[in-house]
C-alpha positions in Angstrom: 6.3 27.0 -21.8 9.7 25.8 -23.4 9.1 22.5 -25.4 12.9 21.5 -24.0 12.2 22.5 -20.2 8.5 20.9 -20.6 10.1 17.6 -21.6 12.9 17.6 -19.3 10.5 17.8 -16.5 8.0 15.2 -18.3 11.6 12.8 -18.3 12.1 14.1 -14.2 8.7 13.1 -13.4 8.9 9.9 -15.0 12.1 8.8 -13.3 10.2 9.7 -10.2 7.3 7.5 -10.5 9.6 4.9 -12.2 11.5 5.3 -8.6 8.3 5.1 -5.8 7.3 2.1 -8.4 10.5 0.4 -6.9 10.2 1.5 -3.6 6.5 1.1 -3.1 6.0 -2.4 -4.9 9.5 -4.1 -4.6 8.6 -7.5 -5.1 7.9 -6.5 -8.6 11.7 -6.0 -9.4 12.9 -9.9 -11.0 15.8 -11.6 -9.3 17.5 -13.3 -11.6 19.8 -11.7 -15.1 17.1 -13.4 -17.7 14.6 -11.6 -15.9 15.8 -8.5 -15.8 17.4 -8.7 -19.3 13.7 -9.8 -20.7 12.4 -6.4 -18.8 14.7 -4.4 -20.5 14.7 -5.7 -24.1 10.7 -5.3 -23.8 10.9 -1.8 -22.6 13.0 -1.3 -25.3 10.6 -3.0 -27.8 7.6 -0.7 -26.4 9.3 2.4 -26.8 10.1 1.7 -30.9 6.6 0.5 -31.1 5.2 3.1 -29.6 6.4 5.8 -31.5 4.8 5.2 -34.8 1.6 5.6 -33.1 2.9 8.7 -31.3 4.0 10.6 -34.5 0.6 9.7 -36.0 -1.3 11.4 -33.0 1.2 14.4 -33.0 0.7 15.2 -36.8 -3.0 16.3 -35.8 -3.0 20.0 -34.3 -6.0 19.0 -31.6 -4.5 19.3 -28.5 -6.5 16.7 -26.9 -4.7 14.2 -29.6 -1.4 15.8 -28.2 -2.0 15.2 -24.8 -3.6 11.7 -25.4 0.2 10.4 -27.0 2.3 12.2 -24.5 0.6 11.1 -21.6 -1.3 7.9 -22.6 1.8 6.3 -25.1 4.6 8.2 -24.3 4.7 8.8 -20.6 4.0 5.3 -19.5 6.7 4.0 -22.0 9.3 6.2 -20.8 8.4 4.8 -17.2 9.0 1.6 -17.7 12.0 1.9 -19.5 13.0 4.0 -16.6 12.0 1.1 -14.4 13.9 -1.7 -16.2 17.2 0.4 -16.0 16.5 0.6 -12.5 16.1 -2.9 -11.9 19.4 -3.9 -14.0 21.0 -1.4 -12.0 19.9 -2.9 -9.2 20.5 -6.3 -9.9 24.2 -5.6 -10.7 24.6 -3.9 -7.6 23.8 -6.9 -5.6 25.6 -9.4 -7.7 28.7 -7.2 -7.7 28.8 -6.3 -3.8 30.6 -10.5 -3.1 32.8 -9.2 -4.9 34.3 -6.1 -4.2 34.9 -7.2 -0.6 
């Protein structure tokens, strides 16, 4: 399989579970800007220190090792960062609707 298609839908699949995470559990999402802001500056944090440990796994050629960082570091990561978005997006939705009116 291509590595570019293969990671596109890895991104697709994320977003999707990132999405039934919001729709399934929505008391989850915060309701205030600090909140929501502190969600996203840790997703962000995750993702940078995750990938040290990701391109440490990767350098071995077992594909178990492979597998292990995509799905087990890199998958969840993306999926909350996903999910922080969402709930920013969100969150600006609602405060901007008294307004637009």
């Amino acid at each position: 399989m291509n590595p570019g298609l293969l990671t596109g839908l890895i991104g697709v699949g994320a977003g999707a579970i990132a999405l039934w995470i919001d729709v399934r559990f929505p008391r989850l999402a915060p309701d205030d800007m600090g909140k929501v802001l502190l969600h996203v500056a840790a997703s962000i944090a995750l993702g940078y220190a995750t990938s040290p440990a990701l391109q440490a796994l990767l350098a071995y050629e077992d594909p178990r090792l492979t597998l292990l960082a995509i799905f087990g570091l890199g998958f969840p990561s993306i999926v909350y960062c996903l999910l922080a978005g969402l709930w920013m997006i969100k969150l600006a939705q609602r405060t901007l609707s008294g307004y637009l009116r």
